[in-house]
VOBA-1610 file (N, C-alpha, C; in pm, whole numbers, padded with zeros to 5 digits, always signed):
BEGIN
Unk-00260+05787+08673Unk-00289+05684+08770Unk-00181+05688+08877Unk-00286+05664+09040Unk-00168+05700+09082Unk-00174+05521+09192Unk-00087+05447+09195Unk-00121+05298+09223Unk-00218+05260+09207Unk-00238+05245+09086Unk-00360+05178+08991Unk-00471+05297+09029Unk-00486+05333+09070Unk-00635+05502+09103Unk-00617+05586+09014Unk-00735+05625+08949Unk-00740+05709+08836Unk-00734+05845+08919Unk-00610+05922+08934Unk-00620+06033+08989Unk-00628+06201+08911Unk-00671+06148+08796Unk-00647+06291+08669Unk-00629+06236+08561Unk-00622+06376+08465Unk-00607+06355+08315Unk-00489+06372+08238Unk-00423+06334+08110Unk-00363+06388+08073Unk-00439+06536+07965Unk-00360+06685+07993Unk-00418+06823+07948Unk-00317+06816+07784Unk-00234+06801+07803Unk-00143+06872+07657Unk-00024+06749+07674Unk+00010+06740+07500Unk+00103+06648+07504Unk+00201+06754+07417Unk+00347+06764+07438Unk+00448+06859+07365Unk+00532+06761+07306Unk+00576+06771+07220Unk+00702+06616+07151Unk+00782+06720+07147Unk+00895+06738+07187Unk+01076+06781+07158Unk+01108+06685+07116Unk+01236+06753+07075Unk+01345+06677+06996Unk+01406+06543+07075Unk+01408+06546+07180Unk+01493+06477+07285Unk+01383+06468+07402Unk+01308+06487+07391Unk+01194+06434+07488Unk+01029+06474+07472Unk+00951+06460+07543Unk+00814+06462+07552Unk+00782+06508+07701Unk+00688+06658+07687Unk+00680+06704+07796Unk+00491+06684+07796Unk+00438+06630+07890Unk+00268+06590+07916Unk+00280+06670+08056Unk+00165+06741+08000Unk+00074+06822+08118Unk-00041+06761+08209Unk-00024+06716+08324Unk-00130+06631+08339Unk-00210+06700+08493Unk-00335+06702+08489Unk-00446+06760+08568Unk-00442+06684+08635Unk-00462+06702+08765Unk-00456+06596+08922Unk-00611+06666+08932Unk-00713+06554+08936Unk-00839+06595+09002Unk-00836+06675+09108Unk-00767+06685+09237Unk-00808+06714+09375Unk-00686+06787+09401Unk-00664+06920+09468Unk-00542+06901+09542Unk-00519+06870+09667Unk-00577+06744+09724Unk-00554+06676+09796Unk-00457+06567+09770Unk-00526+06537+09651Unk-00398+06408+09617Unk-00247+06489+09595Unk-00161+06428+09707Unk+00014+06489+09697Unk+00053+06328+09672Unk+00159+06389+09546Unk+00253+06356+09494Unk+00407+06339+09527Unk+00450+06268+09605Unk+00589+06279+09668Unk+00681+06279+09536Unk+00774+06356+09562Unk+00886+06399+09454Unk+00975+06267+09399Unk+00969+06231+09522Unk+01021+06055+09518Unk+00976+05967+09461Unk+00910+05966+09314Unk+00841+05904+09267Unk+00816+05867+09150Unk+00800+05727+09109Unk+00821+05674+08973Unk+00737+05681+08886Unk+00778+05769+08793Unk+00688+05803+08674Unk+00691+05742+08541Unk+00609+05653+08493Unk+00651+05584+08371Unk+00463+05582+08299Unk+00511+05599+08130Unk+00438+05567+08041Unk+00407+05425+08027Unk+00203+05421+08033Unk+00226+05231+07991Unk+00150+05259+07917Unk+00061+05146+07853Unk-00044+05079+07780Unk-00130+05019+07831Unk-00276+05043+07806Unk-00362+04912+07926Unk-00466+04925+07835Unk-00469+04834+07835Unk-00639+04776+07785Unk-00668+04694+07654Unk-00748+04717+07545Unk-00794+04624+07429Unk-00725+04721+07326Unk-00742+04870+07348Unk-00680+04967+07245Unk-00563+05074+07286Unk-00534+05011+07382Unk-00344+05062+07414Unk-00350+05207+07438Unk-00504+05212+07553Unk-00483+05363+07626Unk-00313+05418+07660Unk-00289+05514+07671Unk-00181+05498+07714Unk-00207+05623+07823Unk-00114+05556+07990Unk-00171+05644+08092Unk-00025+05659+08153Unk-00009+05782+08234Unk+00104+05830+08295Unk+00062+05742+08484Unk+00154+05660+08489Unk+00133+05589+08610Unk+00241+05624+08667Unk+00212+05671+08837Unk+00274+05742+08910Unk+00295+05656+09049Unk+00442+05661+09107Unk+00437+05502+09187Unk+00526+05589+09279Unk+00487+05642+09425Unk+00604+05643+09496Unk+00646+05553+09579Unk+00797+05571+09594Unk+00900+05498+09580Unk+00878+05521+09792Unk+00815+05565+09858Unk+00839+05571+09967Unk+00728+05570+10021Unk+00722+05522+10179Unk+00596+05588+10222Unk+00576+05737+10280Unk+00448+05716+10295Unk+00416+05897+10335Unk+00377+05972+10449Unk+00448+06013+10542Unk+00471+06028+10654Unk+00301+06132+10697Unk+00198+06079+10731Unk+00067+06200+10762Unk+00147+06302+10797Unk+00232+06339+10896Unk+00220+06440+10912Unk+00302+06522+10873Unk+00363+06496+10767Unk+00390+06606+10631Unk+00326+06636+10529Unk+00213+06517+10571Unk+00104+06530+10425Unk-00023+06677+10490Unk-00011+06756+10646Unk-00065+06799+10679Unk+00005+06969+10690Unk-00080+07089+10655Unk-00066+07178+10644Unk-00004+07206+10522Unk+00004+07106+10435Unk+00053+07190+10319Unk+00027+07199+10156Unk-00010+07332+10138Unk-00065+07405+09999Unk-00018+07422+09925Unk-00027+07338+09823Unk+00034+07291+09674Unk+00051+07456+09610Unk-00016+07532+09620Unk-00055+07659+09543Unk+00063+07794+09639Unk+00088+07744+09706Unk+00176+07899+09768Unk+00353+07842+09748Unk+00443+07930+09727Unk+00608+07906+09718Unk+00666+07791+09879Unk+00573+07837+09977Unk+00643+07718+10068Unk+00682+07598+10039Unk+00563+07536+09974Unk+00559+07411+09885Unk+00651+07373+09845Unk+00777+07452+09792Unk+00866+07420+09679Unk+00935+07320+09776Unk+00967+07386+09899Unk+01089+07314+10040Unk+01006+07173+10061Unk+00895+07153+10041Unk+00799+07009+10078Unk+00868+06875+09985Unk+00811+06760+09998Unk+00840+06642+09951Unk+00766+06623+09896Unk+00697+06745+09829Unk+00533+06698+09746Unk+00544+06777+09645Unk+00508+06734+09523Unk+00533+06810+09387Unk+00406+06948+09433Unk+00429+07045+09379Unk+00360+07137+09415Unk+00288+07200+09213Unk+00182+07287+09237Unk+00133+07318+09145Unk+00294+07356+08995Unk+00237+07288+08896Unk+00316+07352+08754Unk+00478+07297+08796Unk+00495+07174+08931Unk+00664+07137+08894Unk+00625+07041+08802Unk+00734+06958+08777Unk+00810+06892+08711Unk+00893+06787+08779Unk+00840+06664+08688Unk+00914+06550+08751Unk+00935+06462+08637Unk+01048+06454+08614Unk+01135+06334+08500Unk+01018+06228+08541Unk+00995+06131+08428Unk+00931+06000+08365Unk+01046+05894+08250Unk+00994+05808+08290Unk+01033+05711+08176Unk+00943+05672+08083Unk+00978+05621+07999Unk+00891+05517+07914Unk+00892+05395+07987Unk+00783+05298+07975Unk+00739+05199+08036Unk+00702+05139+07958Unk+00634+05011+07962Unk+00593+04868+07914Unk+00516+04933+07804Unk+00530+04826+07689Unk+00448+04869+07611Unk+00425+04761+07513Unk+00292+04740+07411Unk+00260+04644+07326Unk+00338+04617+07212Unk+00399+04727+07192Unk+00494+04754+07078Unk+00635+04666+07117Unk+00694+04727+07222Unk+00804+04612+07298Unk+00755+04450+07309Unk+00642+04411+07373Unk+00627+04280+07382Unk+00608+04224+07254Unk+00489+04269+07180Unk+00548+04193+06989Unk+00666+04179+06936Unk+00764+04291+06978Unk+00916+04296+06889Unk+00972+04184+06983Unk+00936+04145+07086Unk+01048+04011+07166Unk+00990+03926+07120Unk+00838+03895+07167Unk+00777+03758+07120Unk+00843+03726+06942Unk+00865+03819+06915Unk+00897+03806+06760Unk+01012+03769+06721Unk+01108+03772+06798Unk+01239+03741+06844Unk+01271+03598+06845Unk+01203+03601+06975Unk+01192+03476+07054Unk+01184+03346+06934Unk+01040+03366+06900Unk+00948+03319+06758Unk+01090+03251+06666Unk+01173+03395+06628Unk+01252+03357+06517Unk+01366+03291+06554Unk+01422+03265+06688Unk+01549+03199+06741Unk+01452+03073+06724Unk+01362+03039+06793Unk+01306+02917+06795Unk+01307+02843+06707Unk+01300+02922+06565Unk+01299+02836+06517Unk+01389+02830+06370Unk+01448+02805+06434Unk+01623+02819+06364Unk+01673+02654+06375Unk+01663+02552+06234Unk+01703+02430+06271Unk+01820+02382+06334Unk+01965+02508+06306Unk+02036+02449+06417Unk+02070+02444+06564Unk+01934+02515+06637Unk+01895+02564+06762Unk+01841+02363+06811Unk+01773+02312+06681Unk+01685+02208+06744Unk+01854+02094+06756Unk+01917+02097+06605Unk+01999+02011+06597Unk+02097+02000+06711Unk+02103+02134+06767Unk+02193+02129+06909Unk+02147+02069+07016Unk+01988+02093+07019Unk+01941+02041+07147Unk+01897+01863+07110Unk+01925+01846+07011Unk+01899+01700+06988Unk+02038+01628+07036Unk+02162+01689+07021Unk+02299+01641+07017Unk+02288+01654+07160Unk+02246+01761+07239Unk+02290+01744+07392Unk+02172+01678+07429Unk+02010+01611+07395Unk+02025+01506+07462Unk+02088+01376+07421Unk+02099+01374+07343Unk+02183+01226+07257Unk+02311+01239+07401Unk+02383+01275+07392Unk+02500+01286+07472Unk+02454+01288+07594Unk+02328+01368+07673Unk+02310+01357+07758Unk+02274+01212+07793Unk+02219+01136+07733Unk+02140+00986+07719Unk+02260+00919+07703Unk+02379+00904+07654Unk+02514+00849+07660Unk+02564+00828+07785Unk+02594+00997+07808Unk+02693+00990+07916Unk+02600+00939+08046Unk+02460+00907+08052Unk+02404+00869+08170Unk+02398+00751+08160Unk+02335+00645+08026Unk+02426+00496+08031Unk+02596+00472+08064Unk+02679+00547+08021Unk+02790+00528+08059Unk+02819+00527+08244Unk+02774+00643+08253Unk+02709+00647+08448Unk+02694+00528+08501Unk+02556+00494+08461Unk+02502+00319+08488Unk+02595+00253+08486Unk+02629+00178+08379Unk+02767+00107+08362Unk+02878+00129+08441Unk+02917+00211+08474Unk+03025+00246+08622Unk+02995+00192+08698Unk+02881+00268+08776Unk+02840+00238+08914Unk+02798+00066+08914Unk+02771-00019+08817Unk+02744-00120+08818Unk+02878-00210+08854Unk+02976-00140+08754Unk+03051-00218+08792Unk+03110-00202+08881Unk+03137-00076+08974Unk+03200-00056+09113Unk+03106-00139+09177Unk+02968-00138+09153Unk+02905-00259+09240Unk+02923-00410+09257Unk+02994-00425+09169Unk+03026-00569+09080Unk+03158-00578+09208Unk+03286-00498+09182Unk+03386-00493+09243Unk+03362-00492+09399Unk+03302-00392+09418Unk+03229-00369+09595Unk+03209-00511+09638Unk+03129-00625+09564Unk+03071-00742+09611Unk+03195-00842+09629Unk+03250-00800+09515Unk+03386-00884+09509Unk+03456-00849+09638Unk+03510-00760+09673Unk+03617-00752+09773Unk+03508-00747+09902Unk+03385-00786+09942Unk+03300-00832+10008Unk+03312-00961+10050Unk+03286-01027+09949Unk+03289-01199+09935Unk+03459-01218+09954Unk+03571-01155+09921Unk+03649-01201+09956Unk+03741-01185+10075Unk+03693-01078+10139Unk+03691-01022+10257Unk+03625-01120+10388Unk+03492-01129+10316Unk+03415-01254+10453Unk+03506-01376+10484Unk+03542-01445+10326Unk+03608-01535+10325Unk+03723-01546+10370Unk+03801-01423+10439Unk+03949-01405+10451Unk+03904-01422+10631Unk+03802-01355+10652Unk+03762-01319+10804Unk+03649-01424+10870
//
């Protein structure tokens, strides 16, 4: 996929030791591939297709996208992956990652001294904001005072 467009298939999947090399068929060779461009493994759907989504990172100037043939050595000097290169990928989002956090998450949540803490900071929070009140009341108290005795002086 190439911004969400189904632009080809994946042909062969290789597992190494230290990485995973996928062969993947571009329908057209029209569709160019700028070298500049983010390659990551996802997941989509109800049964966790998994598709090589291809995102470049720039825009694409027409008129470099013109006169040039993926299939001959000029290609190589272009900004466009050319037939049989190679371009590093990541791993990307996946269903497997979002269960292991939600699962996480799940288990901090609910940890009773997670609640007992948040019960103590509002308790305290609910304190120290009557205590608040009570201040300002009484600077109001005082304010009136040196008001009234102020008029009375003047």
């Amino acid at each position: 996929m190439m911004r969400g467009i189904n632009i080809g298939y994946i042909n062969r999947i290789q597992i190494q030791q230290n990485y995973v090399l996928v062969k993947v068929n571009i329908n057209t060779s029209s569709i160019l591939i700028p070298k500049n461009s983010l390659v990551e493994t996802t997941q989509t759907g109800l049964l966790n297709d998994t598709v090589v989504d291809i995102t470049p990172l720039e825009n694409i100037n027409i008129q470099d996208m013109k006169n040039i043939n993926l299939y001959t050595k000029s290609c190589m000097q272009s900004e466009f992956l050319c037939q049989y290169d190679y371009i590093k990928g990541e791993r990307g989002l996946n269903y497997d990652d979002l269960v292991r956090a939600a699962t996480r998450i799940s288990q901090r949540l609910d940890d009773p001294i997670l609640f007992q803490l948040a019960n103590l900071f509002l308790q305290n929070t609910i304190y120290i904001s009557n205590e608040f009140i009570e201040f300002t009341e009484n600077i109001t108290n005082i304010t009136i005072l040196i008001y009234d005795y102020l008029s009375q002086l003047f």
